[in-house]
C-alpha positions in Angstrom: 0.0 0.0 0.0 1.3 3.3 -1.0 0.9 6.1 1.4 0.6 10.0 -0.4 2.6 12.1 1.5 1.3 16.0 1.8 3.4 18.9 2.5 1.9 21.4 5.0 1.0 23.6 2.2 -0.9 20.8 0.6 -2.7 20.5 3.7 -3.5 23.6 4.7 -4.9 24.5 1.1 -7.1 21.4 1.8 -8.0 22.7 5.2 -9.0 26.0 3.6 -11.3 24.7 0.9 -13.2 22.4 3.6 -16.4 23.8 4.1 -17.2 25.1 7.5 -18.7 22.8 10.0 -20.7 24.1 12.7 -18.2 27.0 14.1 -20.0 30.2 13.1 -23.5 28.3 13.2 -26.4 29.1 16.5 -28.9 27.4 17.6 -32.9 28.7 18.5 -35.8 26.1 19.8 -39.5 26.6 18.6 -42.3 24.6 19.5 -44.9 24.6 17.1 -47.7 22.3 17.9 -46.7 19.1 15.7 -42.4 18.7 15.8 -43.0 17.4 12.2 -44.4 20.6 10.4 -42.0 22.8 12.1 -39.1 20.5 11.2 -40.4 21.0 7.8 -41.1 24.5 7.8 -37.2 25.4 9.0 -35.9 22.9 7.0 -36.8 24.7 3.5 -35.7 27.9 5.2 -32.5 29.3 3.0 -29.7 29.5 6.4 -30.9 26.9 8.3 -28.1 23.8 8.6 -30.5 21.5 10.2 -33.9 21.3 11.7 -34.0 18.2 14.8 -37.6 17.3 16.6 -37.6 17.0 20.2 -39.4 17.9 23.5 -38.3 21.1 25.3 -39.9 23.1 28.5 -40.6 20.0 30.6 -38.8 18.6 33.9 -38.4 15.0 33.2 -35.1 13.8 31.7 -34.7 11.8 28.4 -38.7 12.1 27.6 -40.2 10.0 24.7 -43.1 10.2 22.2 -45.1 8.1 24.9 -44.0 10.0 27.8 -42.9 13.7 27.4 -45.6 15.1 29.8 -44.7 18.7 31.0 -42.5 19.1 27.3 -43.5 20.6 24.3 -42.7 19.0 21.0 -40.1 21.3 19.8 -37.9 21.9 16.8 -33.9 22.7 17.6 -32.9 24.6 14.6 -29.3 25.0 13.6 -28.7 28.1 11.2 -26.2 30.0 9.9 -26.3 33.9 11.2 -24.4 35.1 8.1 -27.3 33.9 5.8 -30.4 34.2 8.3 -30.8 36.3 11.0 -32.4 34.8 14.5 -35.4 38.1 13.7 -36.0 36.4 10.3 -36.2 32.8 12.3 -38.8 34.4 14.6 -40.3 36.2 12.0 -40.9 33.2 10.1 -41.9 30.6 12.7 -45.0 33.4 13.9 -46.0 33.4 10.3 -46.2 30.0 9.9 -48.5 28.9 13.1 -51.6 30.3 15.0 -50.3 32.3 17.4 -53.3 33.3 18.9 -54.5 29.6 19.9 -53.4 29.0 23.7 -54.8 25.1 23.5 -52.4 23.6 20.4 -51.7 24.2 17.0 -54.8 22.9 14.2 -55.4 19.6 14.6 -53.2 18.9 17.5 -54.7 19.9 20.9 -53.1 19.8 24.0 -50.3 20.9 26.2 -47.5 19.5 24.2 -49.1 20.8 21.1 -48.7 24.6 22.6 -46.6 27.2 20.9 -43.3 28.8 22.3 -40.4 30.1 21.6 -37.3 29.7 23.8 -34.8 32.4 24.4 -30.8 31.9 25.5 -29.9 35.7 25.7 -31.3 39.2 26.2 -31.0 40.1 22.5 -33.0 37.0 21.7 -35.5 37.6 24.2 -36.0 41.4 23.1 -36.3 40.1 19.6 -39.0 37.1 20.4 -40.9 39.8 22.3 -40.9 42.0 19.4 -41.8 39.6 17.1 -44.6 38.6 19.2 -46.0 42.3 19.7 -45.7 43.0 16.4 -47.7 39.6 15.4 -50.3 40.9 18.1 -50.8 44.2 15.9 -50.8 42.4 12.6 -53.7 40.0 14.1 -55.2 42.4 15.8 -55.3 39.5 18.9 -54.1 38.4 21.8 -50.8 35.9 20.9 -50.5 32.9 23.0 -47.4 31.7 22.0 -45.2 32.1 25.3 -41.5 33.3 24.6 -39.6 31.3 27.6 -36.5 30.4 28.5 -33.9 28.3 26.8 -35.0 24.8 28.5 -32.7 21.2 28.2 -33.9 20.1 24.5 -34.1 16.5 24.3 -34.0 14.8 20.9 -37.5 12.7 19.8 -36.9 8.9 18.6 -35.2 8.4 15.2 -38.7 7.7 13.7 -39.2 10.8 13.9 -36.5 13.2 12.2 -37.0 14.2 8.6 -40.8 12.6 8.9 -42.0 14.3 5.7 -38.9 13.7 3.5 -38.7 9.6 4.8 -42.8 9.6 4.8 -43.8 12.0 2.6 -47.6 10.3 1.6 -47.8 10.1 5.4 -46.5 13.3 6.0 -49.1 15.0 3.3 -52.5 12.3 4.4 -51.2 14.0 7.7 -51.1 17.9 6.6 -54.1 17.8 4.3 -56.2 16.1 7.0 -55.5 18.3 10.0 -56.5 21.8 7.4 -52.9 23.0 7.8 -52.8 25.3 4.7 -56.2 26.2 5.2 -56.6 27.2 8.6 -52.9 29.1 8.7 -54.6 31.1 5.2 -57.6 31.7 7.4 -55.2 32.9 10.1 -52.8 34.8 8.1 -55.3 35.5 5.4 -52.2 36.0 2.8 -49.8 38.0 4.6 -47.8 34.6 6.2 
């Protein structure tokens, strides 16, 4: 077996023309009733790295899919602050739920189902307020969605990361049934 030998040049031109891996990326949690459309939503979002559902807000450590009481379902969404800013995130996740229903999101009804966004710092505190007063005015109606603090995020099973793009007939029997489109138009009449 021949080994290729590299001078340090060689190696740091290869170094260089890596692409970058996670140091200048951030990280913001959402919970938007169903983990699987808000996966979706932030997934086709130009910025965003990755989009992982989970369970965030809740006491209990390691919860599952049959036991997350006290958690949201939650998205933790990985982006790229050079190409999306965490306002735009906000912006986009308001837009793209009910904010004004305190019970759930559509179809999904319950605590786990409510809607929240989760703050690490001032700034994205002030921002998430914002976002949420300004949604308010738009609406012209009390916003449920709770802005709260950055919680433990705990990762859902395997089965269900990238639902719609492994199950997307599942995914879609799953959108189309609960109204999605429908009810956010009815909501955002147009302007989401």
């Amino acid at each position: 077996m021949r080994h290729r030998i590299f001078t340090a040049a060689a190696v740091a031109g290869l170094i260089a023309a890596a692409p970058a891996t996670g140091a200048a990326t951030k990280t913001a949690v959402f919970a938007g009733g169903c983990f699987w459309s808000i996966e979706k939503l932030f997934e086709g979002k130009p910025g965003v790295v990755s989009a992982v559902s989970g369970y965030a807000g809740g006491a209990s450590r390691n919860p599952t899919y049959e036991n997350h009481e006290g958690h949201l379902e939650s998205v933790r969404v990985t982006y790229d602050p050079a190409k999306v800013s965490y306002a735009q995130l906000v912006d986009h996740f308001f837009h793209n739920i009910d904010p004004t229903d305190p019970n759930g999101q559509i179809c999904d009804k319950g605590p786990a189902y409510r809607t929240a966004v989760f703050v690490s710092t001032p700034e994205e505190r002030k921002i998430a307020e914002q976002a949420k007063a300004k949604v308010a005015g738009e609406l012209k109606a009390k916003v449920a969605t709770q802005v709260r603090n950055a919680a433990p995020f705990w990762n859902a099973e395997a089965y269900h990361q990238d639902f719609a793009k492994k199950n997307p007939a599942q995914y879609e029997r799953y959108r189309i049934g609960c109204g999605r489109d429908r009810w956010l138009k009815t909501v955002w009449g147009g302007r989401s």
